[in-house]
C-alpha angles and dihedrals in degrees: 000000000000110000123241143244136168128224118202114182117097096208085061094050086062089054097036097121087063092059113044100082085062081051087063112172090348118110105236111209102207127209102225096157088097089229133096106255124244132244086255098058094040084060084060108028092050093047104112106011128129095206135016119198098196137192118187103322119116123272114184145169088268094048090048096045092057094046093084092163104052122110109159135031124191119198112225094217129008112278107086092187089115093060117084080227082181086058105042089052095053082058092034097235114169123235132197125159130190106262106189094016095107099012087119104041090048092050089045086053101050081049088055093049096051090049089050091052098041092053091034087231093170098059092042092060094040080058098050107040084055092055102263127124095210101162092203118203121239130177128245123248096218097087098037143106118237113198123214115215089170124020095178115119093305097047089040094056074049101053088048100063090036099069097073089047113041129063094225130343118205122191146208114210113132082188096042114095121143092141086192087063085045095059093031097061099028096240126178107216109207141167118265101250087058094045097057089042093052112039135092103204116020120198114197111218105173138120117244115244143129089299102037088050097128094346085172108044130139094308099056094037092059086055095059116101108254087254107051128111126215129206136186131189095159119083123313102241097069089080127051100240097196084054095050086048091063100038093051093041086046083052084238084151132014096240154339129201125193140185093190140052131181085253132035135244084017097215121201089347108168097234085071086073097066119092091209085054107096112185144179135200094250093282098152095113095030102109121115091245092041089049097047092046102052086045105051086041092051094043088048092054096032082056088038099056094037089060098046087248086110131034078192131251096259125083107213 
């Protein structure tokens, strides 16, 4: 009897007859419910697989106790703060993710992001489609600061495409420093609290752990110029959302846009009721050769491990 794994990621289940010839004798279990699953049904759907390739579903230490069968998980994408990693070592689980494989689609994203919030495009289309001819005014980009937070494979696709844009781009990254990229592309390389201080539009590139957990909360929001717009397309719980409520209600800043929440969907957060709050339903990755190419790399490592041929290219 052919051996299971489950396969979580929506966008995958579309593209599923490309890649079953990669699954070879494995039986893959699909999510075609179009939704992220719960906690709940990954305790049932993971149950008695061999292998998950997961996308942003949860996957605890519940999830991962009652797998007794799992030995390998591969990430569909890049951020592992879904997964319980603790308790995937003490089962020795291995663990590999797909590193390149949406650097451009999510830097194309924060771009389109800033452009939306400069020429306030959300709220044009909103006037239109009721009837109204309200010709709303926006700001350019040619005589403005982009920040960093963040300058690793996804900032630096940003900062690429920035710098004809862009009058200048400074960046925060105490890890970052190719000196070569930082001559190439003229960057200023500045503490947090300046930056901040010092950028018109700020793009947040981090990866959420126990030191980037509201990484921008009421402290670093006080410091923005009270025209700046922040954006995020990494993880939610960088920023303080209840902070960023209040900011962005208390007009602190002129706008924030943001692909991702700390929970998602957010539901009737309150920051949907702002109208210089722009959003969108976690997308970043969601391009057709963003999407090919995670789920031909996750289903190559999660094979990969499975069969020894791999001890996988995390270290939990």
């Amino acid at each position: 009897m052919s051996e299971k794994i489950l396969i979580t990621p929506k966008s995958y289940y579309k593209i599923r007859d490309k890649m079953m010839p990669l699954l070879g004798d494995y039986q893959p279990i699909f999510n075609d419910t179009g939704k992220t699953f719960t906690e709940k049904q990954m305790l049932n759907l993971a149950e008695d697989v061999v292998g998950i390739i997961i996308g942003i579903d949860p996957i605890s230490s519940k999830v991962i106790e009652n797998a007794s069968n799992l030995r390998a998980i591969s990430k569909y994408g890049v951020g592992m703060d879904n997964i319980d990693l603790e308790a995937a070592r003490e089962k020795n689980i291995k663990l590999d993710n797909t590193p390149g494989t949406n650097n451009v689609s999510v830097a194309e994203l924060a771009l389109g992001l800033i452009f939306a919030a400069a020429r306030n495009l959300p709220q044009a289309v909103k006037s239109v489609k009721k009837g109204e001819w309200k010709r709303i005014k926006g700001v350019e980009l040619t005589d403005k600061t982009l920040g960093l937070i963040g300058c690793g494979k996804i900032g630096r696709e940003v900062v690429k495409r920035a710098a004809g844009i862009f009058k200048s781009i400074k960046v925060y990254d105490p890890y970052f420093d190719d000196s070569q990229f930082i001559r190439k592309y003229k960057l200023q390389m500045l503490d947090k609290d300046r930056l901040l201080q010092e950028a018109d539009f700020i793009s947040l590139h981090l990866p959420l752990n126990k030191e980037t957990q509201n990484f921008i909360s009421r402290k670093e929001l006080s410091l923005l110029k009270g025209d700046a717009v922040l954006v995020n397309t990494s993880r939610g719980g960088l920023i303080d959302e209840a902070e960023l409520y209040q900011a962005l209600k208390n007009n602190e800043l002129e706008s924030a846009a943001c692909d991702v929440f700390s929970e998602e969907p957010p539901g009737k957060h309150q920051l949907l009721e702002l109208d210089n709050f722009l959003l969108t339903p976690h997308m970043g990755a969601n391009t057709k050769e963003a999407v090919e190419k995670m789920a031909a790399a996750a289903t190559r490592n999660l094979i990969a491990m499975l069969e020894n041929n791999s001890a996988g290219g995390v270290k939990n």
